[in-house]
Phi, psi and omega in degrees: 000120158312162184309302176314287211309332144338280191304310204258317180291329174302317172298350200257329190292299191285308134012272178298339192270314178204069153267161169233130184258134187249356180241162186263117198232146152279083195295353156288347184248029167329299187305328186269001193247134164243022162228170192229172155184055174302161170240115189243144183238091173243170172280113175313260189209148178228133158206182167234174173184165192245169155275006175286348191293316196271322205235127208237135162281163184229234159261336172252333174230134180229193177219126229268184177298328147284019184052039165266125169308145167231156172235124201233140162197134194234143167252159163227140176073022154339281194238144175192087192243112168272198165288343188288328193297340144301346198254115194227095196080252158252026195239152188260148166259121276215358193198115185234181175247154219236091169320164190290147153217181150227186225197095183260093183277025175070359191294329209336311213286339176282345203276317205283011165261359196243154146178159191111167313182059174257141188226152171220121231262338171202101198265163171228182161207081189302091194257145223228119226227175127248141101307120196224023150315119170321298203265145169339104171228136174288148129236152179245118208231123180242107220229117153242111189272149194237122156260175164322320178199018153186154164255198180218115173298107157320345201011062203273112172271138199308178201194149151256133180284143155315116164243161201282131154281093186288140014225049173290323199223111145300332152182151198248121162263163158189210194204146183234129178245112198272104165244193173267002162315341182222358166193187177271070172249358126317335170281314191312292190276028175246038179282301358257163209280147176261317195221167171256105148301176195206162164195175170149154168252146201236126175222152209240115187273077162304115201259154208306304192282007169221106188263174206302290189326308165312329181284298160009290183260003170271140173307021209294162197208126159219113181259152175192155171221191187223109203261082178241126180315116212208051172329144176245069159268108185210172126267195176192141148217135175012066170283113156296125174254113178248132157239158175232094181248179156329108156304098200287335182282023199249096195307132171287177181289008202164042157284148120333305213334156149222075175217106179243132213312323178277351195280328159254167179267310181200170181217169172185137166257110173270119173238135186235151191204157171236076193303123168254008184255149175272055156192141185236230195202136183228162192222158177214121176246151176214125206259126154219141191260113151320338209242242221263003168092028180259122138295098195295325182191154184234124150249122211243093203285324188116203134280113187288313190231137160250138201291155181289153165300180177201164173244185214298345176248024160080006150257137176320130171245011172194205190221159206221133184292116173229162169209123152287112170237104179288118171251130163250143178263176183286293197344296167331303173306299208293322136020289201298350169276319202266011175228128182284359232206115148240143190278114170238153197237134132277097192270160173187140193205128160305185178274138207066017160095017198101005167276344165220185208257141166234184194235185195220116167271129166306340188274014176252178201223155188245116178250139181237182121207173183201122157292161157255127139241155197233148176222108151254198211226075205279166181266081184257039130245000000 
């Protein structure tokens, strides 16, 4: 048995036990009527939730001392340049290269699902080095984030690292932090980017009193990775989720059930809900035959969810009331055989619609519940 065919037998089940049948029949003209079409009403599902309940930290999301979400994500060993990666032939060179890498934030499978008007508003990146260089070294770090149909340059300007004082201090750790005070990496990562790419070069001010012959036999060394930080200080405007699965509602060729889509007149999900997230939601499902590129029938909820307020620093201070009501039609029913394919689109947009920015806390909550109500079309001959 399908999901559907599940799905509808369990409702029918549930239907008879604690349904409310709201139209009236003469059970003497039975013999004479061969359709019903009562509108039965049951409470669906209730529930509550936190996002700490759903999303448990990890090696990439964690939650800071103030319980603002983050997304972390390290590379280790960008750059490990000793002297020789200076030395060309017998001569040392002031200047060597920072092989090529990438940076794979895992996104692939989310960018080739989005669009629309997303920001990330103050990410950071924290490159985190040891040095055991004497002399002054540059680095030029050239960082290209790749999206979905277009990219973004860090435009990262060269910066000098800490060397170490000798000969006291034999080499120095410490750290450079790339933001947006000094490049674009809010944009690079509000692309958002499936990979980074990274290149650069390291050059060396070599000074009078450590001369080449000295360089020669030293162990010098600069190792360094990268920590990068992603609060979730953001907008949205009519950001889109699109998925394309199988049509689970769809009756196999050589099913039995006999409960079928057309067999009802409508269906309605009433969802009433009590948001605590600053975004809020609209939902669209669409039956399609792939085979010619036809939408067969749409259903369009509207808004489901609305974002909560927030105050000037982008936390949320309460939480804000909606009721939805999703209708399927017979038209919708009848559709489903002629589609192999449903579309559903999510739109999400923050509170003022993206115009100003929120942040996203493990302590907020979501309270729902939903109803059914179904008007079928039963057959009593």
């Amino acid at each position: 048995m399908t999901k559907r065919a599940f799905l509808f037998f369990l409702m029918i089940m549930l239907l008879s036990i604690t349904g409310c049948i709201k139209d009236t029949y003469n059970m003497s003209m039975l013999s004479k009527q061969t359709h019903l079409s009562p509108d039965m009403a049951i409470s669906a599902v209730k529930g509550s939730f936190s996002l700490k309940d759903i999303v448990k930290p990890n090696d990439t999301i964690l939650f800071d001392q103030n319980k603002l979400l983050l997304l972390v994500f390290t590379k280790n060993s960008v750059i490990d340049l000793k002297l020789s990666d200076f030395v060309k032939g017998i001569v040392i060179q002031e200047t060597a290269v920072i092989p090529p890498g990438k940076i794979d934030l895992n996104l692939g499978d989310i960018t080739s699902h989005i669009n629309g008007n997303f920001k990330i508003l103050n990410p950071s990146i924290k490159f985190s080095y040891t040095n055991s260089f004497p002399d002054s070294v540059k680095l030029d770090f050239n960082f290209v984030g790749k999206g979905k149909n277009e990219s973004a340059n860090l435009n990262l300007a060269p910066f000098l690292i800490e060397k170490p004082n000798l000969p006291s201090q034999q080499e120095i750790s410490s750290s450079f932090i790339i933001d947006k005070t000094n490049s674009n990496l809010p944009q690079l990562l509000s692309l958002p980017p499936e990979i980074v790419n990274y290149s650069g070069t390291a050059t060396v001010s070599f000074s009078a009193k450590n001369n080449q012959a000295e360089y020669a036999t030293a162990p010098f060394r600069l190792i360094g990775s990268l920590d990068i930080e992603i609060p979730m200080e953001l907008t949205m405007t009519n950001l889109q989720l699109s998925d394309t699965v199988d049509n689970f509602l769809k009756e196999d060729a050589n099913s039995n059930n006999p409960i079928k889509p057309e067999d009802f007149q409508s269906l309605q999900f009433i969802i009433t809900a009590e948001n605590g997230f600053p975004v809020g939601a609209s939902l669209k499902m669409s039956l399609l035959d792939s085979s010619t590129g036809l939408i067969r029938d749409t259903v369009n909820s509207g808004a489901i969810l609305k974002p909560a307020p927030v105050d000037n620093n982008g936390k949320v201070t309460g939480t804000t009331n909606s009721t939805t009501t999703i209708e399927f039609t017979k038209d919708f029913f009848g559709s489903v055989s002629k589609a192999d394919k449903i579309i559903f689109w999510l739109t999400l947009n923050t509170t003022g619609n993206g115009s100003q920015s929120v942040k996203i806390y493990s302590d907020y909550t979501f309270d729902f519940s939903a109803a059914l109500v179904v008007k079928p079309d039963i057959k009593l001959n």
